[in-house]
C-alpha distance (Angstrom), angle and dihedral (degrees) to the residues before:
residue distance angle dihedral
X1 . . .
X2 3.88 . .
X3 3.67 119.5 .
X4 3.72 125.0 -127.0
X5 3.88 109.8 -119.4
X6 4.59 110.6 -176.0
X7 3.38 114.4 178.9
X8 3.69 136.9 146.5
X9 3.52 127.1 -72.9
X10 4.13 134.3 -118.6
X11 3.29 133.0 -177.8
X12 3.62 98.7 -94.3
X13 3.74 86.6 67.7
X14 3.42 99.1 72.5
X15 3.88 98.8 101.5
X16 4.07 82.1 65.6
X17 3.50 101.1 48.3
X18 3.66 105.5 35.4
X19 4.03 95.0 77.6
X20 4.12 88.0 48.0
X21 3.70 90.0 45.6
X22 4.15 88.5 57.3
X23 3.62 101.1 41.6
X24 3.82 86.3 48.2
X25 3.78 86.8 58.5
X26 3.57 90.8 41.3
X27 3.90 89.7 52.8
X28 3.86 78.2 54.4
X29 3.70 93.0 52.7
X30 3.27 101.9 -108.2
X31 4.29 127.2 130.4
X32 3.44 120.8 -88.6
X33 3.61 119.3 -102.2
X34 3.47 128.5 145.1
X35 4.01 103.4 176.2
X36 3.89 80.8 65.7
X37 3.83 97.0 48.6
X38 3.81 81.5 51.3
X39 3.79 94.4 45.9
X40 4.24 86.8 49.5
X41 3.48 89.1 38.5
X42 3.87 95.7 50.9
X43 3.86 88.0 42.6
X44 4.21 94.6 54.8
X45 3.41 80.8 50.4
X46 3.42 114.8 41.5
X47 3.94 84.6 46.1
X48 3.67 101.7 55.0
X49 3.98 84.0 -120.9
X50 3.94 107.6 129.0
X51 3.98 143.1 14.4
X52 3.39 115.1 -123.3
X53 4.50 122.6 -171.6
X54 3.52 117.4 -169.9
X55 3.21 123.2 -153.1
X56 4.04 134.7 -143.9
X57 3.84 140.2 -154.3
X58 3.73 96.1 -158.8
X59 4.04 105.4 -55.3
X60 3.56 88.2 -18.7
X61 4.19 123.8 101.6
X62 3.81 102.0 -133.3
X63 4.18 105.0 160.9
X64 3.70 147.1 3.0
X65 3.68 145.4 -150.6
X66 3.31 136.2 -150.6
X67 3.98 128.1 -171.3
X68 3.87 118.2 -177.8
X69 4.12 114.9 -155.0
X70 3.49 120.0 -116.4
X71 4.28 138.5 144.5
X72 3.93 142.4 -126.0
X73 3.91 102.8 -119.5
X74 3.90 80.7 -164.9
X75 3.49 98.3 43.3
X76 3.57 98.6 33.0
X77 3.42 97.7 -142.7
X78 3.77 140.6 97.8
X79 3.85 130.5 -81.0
X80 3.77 132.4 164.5
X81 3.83 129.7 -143.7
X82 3.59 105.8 -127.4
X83 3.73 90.9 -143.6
X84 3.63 106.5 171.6
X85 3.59 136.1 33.3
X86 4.03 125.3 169.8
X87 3.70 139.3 161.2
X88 3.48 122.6 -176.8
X89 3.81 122.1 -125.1
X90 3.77 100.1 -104.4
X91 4.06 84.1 53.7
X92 3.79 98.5 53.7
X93 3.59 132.4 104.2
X94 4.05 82.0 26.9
X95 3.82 110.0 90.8
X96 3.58 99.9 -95.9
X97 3.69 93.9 120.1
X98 3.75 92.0 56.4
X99 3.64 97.1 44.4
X100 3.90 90.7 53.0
X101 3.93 85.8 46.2
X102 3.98 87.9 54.3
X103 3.84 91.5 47.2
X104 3.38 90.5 58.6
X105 3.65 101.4 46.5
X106 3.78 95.0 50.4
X107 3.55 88.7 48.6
X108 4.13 96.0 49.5
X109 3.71 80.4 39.8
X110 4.25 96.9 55.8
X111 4.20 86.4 49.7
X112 3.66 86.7 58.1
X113 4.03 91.0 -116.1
X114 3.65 125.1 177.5
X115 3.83 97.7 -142.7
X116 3.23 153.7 -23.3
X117 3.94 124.1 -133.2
X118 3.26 134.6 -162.7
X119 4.21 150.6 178.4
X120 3.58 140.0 -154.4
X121 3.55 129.4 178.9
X122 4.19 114.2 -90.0
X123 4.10 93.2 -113.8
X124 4.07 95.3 44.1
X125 3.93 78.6 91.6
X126 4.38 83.1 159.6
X127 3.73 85.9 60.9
X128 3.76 95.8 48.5
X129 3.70 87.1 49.0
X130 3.26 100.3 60.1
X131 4.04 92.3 40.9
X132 3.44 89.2 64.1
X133 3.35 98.7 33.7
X134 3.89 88.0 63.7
X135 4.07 96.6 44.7
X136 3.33 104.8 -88.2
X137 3.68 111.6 134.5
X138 4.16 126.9 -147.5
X139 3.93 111.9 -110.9
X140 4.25 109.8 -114.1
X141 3.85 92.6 166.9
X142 3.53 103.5 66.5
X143 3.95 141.3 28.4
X144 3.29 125.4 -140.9
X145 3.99 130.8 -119.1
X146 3.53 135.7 -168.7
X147 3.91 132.3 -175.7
X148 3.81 119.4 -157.1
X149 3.97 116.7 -133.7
């Protein structure tokens, strides 16, 4: 059995996590292109503007994270928007989910942040499983709104 090894993510990993980052946008119906999830990649960062854990299956890249910064004007503290989350088929069904989850918790949880937050869509009912499964707890106080640019 292959261990599960989550750490965080530098630059030099992108050769790993570009082909995860475009089937996870693929899962999400979106084309395949992986120059632009290295160009975004690159860009996040090159800019300082997201952290990223990658996950392995042994030697193997099998599933990223990606947390994006952001801050409670009420609370005035720190939370993150855990705004990606993808493990790739061979990786499923083996904890890899859950240890990317945990990364990200003890890393929100070193800055001091408040919370992290974040969504899946209604019919990825194996996502919401294992959400809840791992403590994290469906909003009922607030609804959600978006406005397209």
């Amino acid at each position: 059995m292959n261990s599960i090894t989550v750490r965080q993510a530098v630059l030099t990993d992108l050769d790993d996590l570009v082909p995860l980052f475009d089937s996870y946008r693929q899962f999400y119906r979106q084309q395949s292109d992986p120059q632009a999830a290295r160009d975004f990649l690159s860009a996040r960062f090159n800019h300082g503007e997201s952290v990223l854990f990658i996950a392995y299956l042994g030697d193997m890249p099998v599933g990223f994270t990606q947390l994006y910064p952001g801050f409670s004007s009420i609370s005035l503290a720190r939370t993150f928007i855990l705004n990606d989350l993808f493990v790739a088929p061979e990786g499923r069904r083996q904890g890899v989910g859950t240890e990317l989850l945990s990364a990200a918790i003890a890393y929100a949880r070193e800055l001091q942040a408040i919370r992290l937050t974040l969504s899946t869509e209604m019919t990825n009912e194996t996502a919401q499983a294992l959400y809840q499964t791992t403590g994290w707890k469906r909003d009922e106080q607030y609804f959600v709104y978006h406005y397209s640019l």
